[in-house]
TILOPA-643939 format. One record per residue (C-alpha): residue in three letters; z, x, y. Coordinates in steps of 0.001 Angstrom, whole numbers, padded with zeros to 6 digits, always signed. Each point is the difference from the previous one (the first is absolute). Layout:
% residues N
AlaZXY;...
END
This chain:
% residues 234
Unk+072544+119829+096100;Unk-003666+000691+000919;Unk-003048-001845-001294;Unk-000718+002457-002746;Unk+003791-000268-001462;Unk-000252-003968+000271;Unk-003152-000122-002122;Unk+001538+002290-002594;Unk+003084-001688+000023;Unk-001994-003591-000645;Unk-002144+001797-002542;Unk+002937+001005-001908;Unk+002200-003279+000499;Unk-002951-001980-001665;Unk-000654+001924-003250;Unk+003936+000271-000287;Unk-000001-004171+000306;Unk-002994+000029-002426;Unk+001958+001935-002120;Unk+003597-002006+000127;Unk+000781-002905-001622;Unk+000085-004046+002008;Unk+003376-001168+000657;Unk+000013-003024-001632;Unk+000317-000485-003125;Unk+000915+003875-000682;Unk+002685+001026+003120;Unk+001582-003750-000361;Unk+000656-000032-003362;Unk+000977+003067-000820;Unk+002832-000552+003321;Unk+000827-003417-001594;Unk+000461+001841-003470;Unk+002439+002406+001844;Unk+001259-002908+001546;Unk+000749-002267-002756;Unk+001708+003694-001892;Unk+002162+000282+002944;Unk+001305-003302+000326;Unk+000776+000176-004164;Unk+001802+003477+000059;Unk+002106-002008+003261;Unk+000594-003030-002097;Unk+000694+002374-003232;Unk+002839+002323+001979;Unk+001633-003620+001391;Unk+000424-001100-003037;Unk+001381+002713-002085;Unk+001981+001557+002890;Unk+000919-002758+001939;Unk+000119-000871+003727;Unk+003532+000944+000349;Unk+002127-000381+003460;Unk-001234+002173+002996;Unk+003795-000078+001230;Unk+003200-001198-001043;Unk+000587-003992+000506;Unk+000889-001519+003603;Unk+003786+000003+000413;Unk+000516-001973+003224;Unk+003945+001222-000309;Unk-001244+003785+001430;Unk+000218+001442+003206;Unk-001233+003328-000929;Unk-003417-000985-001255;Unk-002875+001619+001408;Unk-003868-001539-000323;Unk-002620+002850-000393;Unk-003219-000888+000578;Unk-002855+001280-002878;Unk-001321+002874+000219;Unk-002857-000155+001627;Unk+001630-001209+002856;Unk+002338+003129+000524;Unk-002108+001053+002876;Unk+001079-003220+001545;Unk+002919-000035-000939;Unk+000536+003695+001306;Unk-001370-000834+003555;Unk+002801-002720+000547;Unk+002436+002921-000566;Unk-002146+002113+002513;Unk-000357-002644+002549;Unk+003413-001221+000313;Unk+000248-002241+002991;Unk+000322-003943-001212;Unk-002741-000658+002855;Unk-002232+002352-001353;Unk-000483-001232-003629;Unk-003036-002094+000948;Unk-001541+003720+000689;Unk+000966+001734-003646;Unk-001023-002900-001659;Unk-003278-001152+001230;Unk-000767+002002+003513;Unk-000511+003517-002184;Unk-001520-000933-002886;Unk-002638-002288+001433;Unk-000993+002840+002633;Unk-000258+002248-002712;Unk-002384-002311-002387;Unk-001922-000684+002639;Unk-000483+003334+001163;Unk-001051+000663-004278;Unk-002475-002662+000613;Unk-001760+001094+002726;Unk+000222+003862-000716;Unk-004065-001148-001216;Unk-000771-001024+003608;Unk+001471+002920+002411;Unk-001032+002908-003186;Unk-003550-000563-000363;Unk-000232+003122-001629;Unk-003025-000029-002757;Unk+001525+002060-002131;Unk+001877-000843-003263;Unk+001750+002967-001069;Unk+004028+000106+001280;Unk-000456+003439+001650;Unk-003018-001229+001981;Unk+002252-002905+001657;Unk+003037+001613+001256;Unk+000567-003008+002154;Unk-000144-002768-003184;Unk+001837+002541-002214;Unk+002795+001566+002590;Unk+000812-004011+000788;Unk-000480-001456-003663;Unk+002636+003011-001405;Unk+002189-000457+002992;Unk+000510-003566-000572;Unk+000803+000794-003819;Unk+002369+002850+000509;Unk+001999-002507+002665;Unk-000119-002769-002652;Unk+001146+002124-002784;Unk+002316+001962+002349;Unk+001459-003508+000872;Unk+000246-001096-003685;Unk+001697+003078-001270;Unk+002696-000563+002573;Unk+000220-003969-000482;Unk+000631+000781-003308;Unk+002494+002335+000218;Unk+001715-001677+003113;Unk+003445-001332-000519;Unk+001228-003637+000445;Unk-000594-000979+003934;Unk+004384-000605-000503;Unk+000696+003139-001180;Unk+002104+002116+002595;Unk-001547+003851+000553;Unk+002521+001075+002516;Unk+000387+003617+000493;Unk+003515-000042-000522;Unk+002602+003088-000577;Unk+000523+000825-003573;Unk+003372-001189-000198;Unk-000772-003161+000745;Unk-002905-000407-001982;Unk+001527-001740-003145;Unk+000802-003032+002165;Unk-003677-000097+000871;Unk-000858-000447-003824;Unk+002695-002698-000027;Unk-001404-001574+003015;Unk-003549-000155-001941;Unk+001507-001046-002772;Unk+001701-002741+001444;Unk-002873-001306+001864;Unk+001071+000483+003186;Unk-003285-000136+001247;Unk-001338-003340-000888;Unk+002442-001222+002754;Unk+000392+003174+002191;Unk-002271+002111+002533;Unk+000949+003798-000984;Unk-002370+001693+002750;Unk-003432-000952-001235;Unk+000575-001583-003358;Unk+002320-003189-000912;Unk-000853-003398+001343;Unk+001251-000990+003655;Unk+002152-003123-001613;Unk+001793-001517-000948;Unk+002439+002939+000925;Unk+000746+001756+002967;Unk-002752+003280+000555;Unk+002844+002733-001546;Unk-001733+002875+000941;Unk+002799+001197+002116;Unk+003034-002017-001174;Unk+001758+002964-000108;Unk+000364+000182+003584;Unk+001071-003561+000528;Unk+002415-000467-002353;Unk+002531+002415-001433;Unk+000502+001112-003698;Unk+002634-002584-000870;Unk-001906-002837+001670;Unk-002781+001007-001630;Unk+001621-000107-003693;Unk+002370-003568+001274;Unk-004143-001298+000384;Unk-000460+001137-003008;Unk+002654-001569-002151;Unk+000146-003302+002037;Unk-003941-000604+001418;Unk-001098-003263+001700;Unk-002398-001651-002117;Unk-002794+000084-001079;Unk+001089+003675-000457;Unk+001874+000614-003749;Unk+003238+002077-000167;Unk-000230+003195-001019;Unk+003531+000172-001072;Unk-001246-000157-003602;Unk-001342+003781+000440;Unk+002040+002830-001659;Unk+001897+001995+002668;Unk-002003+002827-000490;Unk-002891-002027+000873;Unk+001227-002218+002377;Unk+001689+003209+002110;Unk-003733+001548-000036;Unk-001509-002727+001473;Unk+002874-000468+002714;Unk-000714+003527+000803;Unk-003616-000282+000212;Unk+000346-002716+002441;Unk+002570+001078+002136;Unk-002563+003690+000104;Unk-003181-002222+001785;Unk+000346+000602+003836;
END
């Protein structure tokens, strides 16, 4: 901007601001009034809809309950799932996303570009909808993510309805299948099927050590598919 275009551009700027309205008392009150309609139209829907219960009551009985953090935390919640390592948590939930604001906050300071129009800053813009898309990206898959217990084994169709059983039996809360279930109380199962044979297996099943329940309960159909899903992991 040369001298010429900085004299306009004050010329302008002060019959514009000769022009406007002051702040106070006409911007703060008419924000207050929006204000003070918000807060009533909040107050309003809370009392003729109700609060209600964002998820069913605590039942400290379950083993197959699994916390989900709010939405706007699926991102987060979607980089644990990336990051998988135990040691490395400390970098998906604070390394990454501090880098990243910090790298929003100084965009300013290393784009000194003039210019406010998006297509004039390819640097600001490229970054700014880069972060977005991976933040949305990471959302839409947080959402849509599974329980971190939830066994996704590529396993051989036959097999697969002891797979659902497994799932449905929470297996996982107390199981490592590959990379989901928890690494305890149980042994990591994951390969069972090449330690122990098919009858073992099912004996395990029917007569566990505790804490582990007995499964004997199961209809056969059910309890046979999940013997046989077992005795398949090698």
């Amino acid at each position: 901007m040369n001298s010429r275009e900085k004299e306009e551009y004050l010329r302008e700027y002060q019959i514009l601001k000769n022009q406007g309205k002051p702040f106070f008392p006409y911007a703060v009150v008419k924000d207050s009034a929006m204000a003070v309609i918000t807060l009533g139209v909040i107050i309003a829907l809370a009392i003729i809809l109700g609060s209600g219960e964002l998820q069913n009551k605590a039942d400290p009985t379950t083993t197959t309950y699994t916390p989900r953090p709010e939405w706007y935390f699926f991102f987060l919640f979607e980089l644990l799932r990336v990051i998988k390592p135990p040691s490395l948590v400390i970098l998906a939930t604070v390394g990454i996303p501090t880098l990243l604001l910090v790298a929003v906050l100084l965009l300013p300071f290393y784009d000194r570009n003039p210019e406010r129009r998006p297509e004039r800053r390819p640097i600001a813009t490229t970054f700014g909808i880069a972060v977005i898309a991976l933040m949305a990206y990471l959302t839409y898959l947080g959402a849509h993510a599974g329980a971190p217990d939830q066994i996704e084994l590529k396993v051989a169709p036959a097999v697969r309805p002891g797979l659902v059983v497994a799932n449905q039996s929470g297996c996982g809360a107390c199981h490592k299948f590959g990379e989901a279930g928890n690494a305890g109380p149980g042994p990591n199962l994951t390969k069972v099927g090449g330690r122990l044979p098919r009858d073992a297996i099912a004996r395990t099943l029917v007569n566990p050590t505790a804490p582990m329940p007995s499964y004997k309960a199961l209809p056969p159909k059910k309890f046979n598919a999940l013997v046989d899903f077992l005795a398949s992991l090698r």
